[in-house]
TIKE-650530 format. One record per residue (C-alpha): residue number from 1; residue in three letters; x, y negated, z negated. Coordinates in steps of 0.05 Angstrom, whole numbers, plus 32768, in hexadecimal, padded with zeros to 4 digits. Example, Ala and Ser with C-alpha at 12.3 -4.5 7.8 and 13.67 -1.06 7.14 Angstrom:
# TIKE-650530
resi, resn, px, py, pz
1, ALA, 80F6, 805A, 7F64
2, SER, 8111, 8015, 7F71
This chain:
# TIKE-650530
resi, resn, px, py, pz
1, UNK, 8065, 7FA7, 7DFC
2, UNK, 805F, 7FD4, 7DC0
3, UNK, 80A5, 7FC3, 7DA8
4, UNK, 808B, 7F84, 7DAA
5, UNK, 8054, 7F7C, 7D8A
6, UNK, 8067, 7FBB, 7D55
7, UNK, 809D, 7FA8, 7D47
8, UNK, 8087, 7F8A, 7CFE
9, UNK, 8069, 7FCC, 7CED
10, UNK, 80A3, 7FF1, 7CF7
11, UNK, 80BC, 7FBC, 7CBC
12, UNK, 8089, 7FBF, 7C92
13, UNK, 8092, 8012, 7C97
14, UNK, 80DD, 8002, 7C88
15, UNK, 80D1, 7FDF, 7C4D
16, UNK, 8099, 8009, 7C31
17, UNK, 80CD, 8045, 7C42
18, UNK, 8101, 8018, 7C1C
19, UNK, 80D1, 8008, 7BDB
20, UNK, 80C1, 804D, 7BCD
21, UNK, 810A, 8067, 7BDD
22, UNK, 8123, 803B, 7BA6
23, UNK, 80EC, 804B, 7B77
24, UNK, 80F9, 8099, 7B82
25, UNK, 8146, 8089, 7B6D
26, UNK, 8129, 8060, 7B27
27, UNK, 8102, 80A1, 7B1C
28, UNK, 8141, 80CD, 7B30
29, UNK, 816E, 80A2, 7B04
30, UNK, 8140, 80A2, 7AC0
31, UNK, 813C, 80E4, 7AC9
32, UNK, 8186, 80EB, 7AC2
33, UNK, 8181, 80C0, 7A83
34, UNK, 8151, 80E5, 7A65
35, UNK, 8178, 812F, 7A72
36, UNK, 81C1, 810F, 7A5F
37, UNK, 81B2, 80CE, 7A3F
38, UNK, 8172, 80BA, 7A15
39, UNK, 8158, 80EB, 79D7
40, UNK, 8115, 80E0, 79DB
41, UNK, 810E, 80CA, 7A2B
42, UNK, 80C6, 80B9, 7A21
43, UNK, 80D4, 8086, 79E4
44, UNK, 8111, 806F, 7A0A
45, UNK, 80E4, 8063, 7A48
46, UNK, 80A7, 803E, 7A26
47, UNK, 80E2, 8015, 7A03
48, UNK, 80F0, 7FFE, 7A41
49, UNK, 80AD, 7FF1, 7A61
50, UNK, 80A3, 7FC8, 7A22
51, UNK, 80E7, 7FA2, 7A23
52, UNK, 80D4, 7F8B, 7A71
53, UNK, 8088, 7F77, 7A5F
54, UNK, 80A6, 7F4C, 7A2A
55, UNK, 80DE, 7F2B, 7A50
56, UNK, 80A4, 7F13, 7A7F
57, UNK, 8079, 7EFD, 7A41
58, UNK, 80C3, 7ED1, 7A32
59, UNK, 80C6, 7EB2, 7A6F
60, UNK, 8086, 7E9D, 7A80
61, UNK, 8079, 7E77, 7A3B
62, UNK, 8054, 7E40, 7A3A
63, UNK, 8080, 7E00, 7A51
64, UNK, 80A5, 7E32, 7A82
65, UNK, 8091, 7E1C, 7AB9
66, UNK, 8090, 7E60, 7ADA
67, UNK, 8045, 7E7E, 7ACE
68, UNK, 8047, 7E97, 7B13
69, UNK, 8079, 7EC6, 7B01
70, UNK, 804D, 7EEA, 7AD6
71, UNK, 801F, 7EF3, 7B0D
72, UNK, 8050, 7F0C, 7B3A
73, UNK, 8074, 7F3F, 7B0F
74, UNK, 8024, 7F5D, 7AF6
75, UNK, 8017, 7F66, 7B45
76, UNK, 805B, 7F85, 7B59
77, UNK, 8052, 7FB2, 7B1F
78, UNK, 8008, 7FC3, 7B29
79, UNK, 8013, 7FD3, 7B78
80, UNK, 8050, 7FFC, 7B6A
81, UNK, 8025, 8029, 7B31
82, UNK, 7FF1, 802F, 7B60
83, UNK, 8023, 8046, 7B9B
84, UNK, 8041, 807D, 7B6D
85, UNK, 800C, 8096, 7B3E
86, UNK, 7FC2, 8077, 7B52
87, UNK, 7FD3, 808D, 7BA5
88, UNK, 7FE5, 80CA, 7B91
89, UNK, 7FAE, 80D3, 7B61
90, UNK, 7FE3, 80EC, 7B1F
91, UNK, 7FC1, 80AB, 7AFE
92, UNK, 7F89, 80CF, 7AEE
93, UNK, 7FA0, 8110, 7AEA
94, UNK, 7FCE, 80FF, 7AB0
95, UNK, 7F89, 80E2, 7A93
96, UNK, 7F60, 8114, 7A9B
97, UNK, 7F92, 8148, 7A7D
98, UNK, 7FA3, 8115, 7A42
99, UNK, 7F55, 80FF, 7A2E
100, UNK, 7F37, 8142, 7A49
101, UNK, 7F08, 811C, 7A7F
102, UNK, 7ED7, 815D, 7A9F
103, UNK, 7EFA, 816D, 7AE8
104, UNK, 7EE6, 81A3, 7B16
105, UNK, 7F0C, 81EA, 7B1B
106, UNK, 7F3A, 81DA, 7B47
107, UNK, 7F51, 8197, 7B1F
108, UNK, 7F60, 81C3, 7AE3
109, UNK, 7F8D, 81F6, 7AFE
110, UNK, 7FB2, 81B4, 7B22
111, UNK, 7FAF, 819A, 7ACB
112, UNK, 7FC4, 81D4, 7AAF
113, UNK, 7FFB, 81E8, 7AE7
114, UNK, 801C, 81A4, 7AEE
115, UNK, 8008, 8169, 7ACB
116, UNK, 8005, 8197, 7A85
117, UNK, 8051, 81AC, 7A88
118, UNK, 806B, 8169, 7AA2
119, UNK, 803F, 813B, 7A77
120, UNK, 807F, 8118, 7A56
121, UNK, 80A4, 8112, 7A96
122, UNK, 8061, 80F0, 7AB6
123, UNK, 805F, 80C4, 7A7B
124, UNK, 80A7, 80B1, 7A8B
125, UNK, 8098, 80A2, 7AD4
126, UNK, 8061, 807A, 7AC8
127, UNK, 8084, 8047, 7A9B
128, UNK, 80D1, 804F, 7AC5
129, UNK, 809E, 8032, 7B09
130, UNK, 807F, 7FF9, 7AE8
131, UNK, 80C6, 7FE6, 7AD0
132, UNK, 80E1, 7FF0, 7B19
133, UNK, 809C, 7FD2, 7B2B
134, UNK, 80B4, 7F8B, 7AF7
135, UNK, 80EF, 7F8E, 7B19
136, UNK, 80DC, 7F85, 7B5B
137, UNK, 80B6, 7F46, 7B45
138, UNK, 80F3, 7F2C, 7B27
139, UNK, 8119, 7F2E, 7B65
140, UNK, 80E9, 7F13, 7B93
141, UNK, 80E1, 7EDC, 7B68
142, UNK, 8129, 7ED3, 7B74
143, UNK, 8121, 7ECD, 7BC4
144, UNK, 8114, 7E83, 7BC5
145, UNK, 815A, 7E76, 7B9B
146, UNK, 8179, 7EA6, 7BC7
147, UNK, 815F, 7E84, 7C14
148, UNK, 8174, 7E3C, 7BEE
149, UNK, 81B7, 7E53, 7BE1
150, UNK, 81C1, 7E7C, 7C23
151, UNK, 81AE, 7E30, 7C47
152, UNK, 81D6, 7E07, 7C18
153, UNK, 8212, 7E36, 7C1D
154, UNK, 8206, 7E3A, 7C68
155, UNK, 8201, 7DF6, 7C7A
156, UNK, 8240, 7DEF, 7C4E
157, UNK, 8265, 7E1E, 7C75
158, UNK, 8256, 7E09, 7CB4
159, UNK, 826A, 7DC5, 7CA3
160, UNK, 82B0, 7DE9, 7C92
161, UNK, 82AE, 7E0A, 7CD3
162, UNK, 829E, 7DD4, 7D01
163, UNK, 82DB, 7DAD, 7CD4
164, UNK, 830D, 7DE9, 7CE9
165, UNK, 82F5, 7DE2, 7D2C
166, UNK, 830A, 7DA3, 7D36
167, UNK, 8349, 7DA1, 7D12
168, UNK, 8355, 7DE0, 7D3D
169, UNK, 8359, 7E13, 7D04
170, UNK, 8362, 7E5B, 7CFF
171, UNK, 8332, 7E87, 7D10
172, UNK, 8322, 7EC3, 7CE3
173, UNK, 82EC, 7EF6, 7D01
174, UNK, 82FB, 7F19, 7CC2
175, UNK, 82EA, 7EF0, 7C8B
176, UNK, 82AA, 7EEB, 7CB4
177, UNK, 829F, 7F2E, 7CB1
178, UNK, 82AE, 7F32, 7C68
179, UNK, 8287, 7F01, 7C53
180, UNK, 824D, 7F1E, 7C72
181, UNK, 8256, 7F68, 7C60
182, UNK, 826B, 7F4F, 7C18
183, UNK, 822A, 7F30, 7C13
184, UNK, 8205, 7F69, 7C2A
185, UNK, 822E, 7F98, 7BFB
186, UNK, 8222, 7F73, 7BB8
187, UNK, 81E0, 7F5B, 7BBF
188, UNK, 81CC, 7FA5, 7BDC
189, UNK, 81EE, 7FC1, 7BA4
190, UNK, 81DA, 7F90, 7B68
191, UNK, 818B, 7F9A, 7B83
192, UNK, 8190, 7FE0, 7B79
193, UNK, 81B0, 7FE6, 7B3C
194, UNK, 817A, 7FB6, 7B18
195, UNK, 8142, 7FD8, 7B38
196, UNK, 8154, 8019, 7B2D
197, UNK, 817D, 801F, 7AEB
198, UNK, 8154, 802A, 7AAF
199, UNK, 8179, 8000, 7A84
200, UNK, 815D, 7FC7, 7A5F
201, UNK, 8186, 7F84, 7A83
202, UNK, 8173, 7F42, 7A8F
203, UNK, 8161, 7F2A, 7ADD
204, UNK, 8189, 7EF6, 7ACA
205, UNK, 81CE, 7F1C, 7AC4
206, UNK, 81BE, 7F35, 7AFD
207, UNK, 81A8, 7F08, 7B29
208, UNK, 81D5, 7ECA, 7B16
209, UNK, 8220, 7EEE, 7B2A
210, UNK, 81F6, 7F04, 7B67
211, UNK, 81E1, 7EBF, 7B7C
212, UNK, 822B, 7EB3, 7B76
213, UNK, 8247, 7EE8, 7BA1
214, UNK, 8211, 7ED7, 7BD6
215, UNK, 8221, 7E90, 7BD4
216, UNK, 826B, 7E92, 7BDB
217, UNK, 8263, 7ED2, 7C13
218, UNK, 822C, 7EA7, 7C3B
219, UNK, 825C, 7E73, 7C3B
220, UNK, 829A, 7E97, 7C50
221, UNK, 8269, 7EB9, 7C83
222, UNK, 825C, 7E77, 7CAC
223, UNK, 82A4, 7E52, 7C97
224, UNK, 82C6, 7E84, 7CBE
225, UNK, 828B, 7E92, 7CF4
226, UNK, 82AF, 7E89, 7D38
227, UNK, 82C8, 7E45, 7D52
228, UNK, 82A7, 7E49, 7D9D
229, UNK, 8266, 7E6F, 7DB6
């Protein structure tokens, strides 16, 4: 009964676990840009922040026909600040050391001790999530084009596979299997890299090639599924 009726808790936990996995790995890997990379890592990271904001402001001019992006991308990046700096209460720590807002004695030596000699690298943070936070908008805007083309290539396939079958044609386990771990690999892989690489890109570059990878692997997934259940 409790695996039962839990179950979508344990995926909601998986998820959450997942979201804040890949946003530690952002923060790991701008932090690597701004030791071996980036001379001045807090310019470099507001540059960035700002280059995302306005890439939203580009696409969701008027005659777009995409204001809901807008809407999306503001809430993915709001809830994703708020789950790494308001929940943890650095928010207004960080503004209480930087406009010198009154706290209590025990506040202060937390100011002084931690947010005082990493004030940069909190700065960096801050703007790094709310890119990663853009990001995430971006791609779940994308799941709609994805679950079209994952039906279109899969009724495509099948019709390919139920062709074979009657034609009596070879059977390839294989090519199932490697169309579905290829699609798992590049879309796993191309995810990650646009969420967590602090580079400036456009979703687009990213998430055209991998529309075509998950096509052509969704439909080599079901051409090749086996002939009889």
């Amino acid at each position: 009964m409790a695996v039962a009726f839990l179950w979508p808790l344990k995926w909601l936990f998986g998820a959450l676990l997942l979201y804040v996995m890949l946003g530690l790995i952002a923060l790991t890997a701008a932090f690597l840009f701004a030791k071996y990379q980036w001379l001045d890592p807090v310019q470099a990271a507001d540059a960035l922040f700002q280059s995302e904001t306005a890439r939203v402001k580009e696409l969701v001019r008027p005659g777009s026909h995409a204001a809901g992006l807008s809407t999306l991308t503001e809430q993915t990046q709001q809830w994703t600040y708020w789950l790494f700096f308001k929940a943890t209460s650095l928010h207004e720590a960080t503004y209480a050391y930087f406009y010198g807002y009154p706290v209590n004695e025990v506040d202060r030596m937390y100011l002084s001790q931690f947010v005082a000699r990493n004030a940069r690298e909190i700065y960096l943070a801050m703007n790094v999530i709310q890119v990663y936070g853009i990001r995430i908008g971006f791609v779940l805007a994308a799941i709609p084009l994805f679950f079209l083309l994952y039906v279109l290539a899969g009724v495509d396939g099948l019709t390919e596979r139920y062709i074979r079958r009657a034609c009596a044609g070879r059977e390839s386990a294989d090519l199932h299997k490697i169309g579905r771990l290829a699609k798992l690999m590049f879309f796993a892989s191309g995810v990650t890299l646009y969420l967590c690489l602090p580079v400036a890109m456009s979703p687009f570059w990213v998430i055209a090639p991998l529309a075509l990878v998950f096509t052509v692997a969704t439909r080599v997934q079901w051409q090749f599924y086996k002939k009889y259940f």
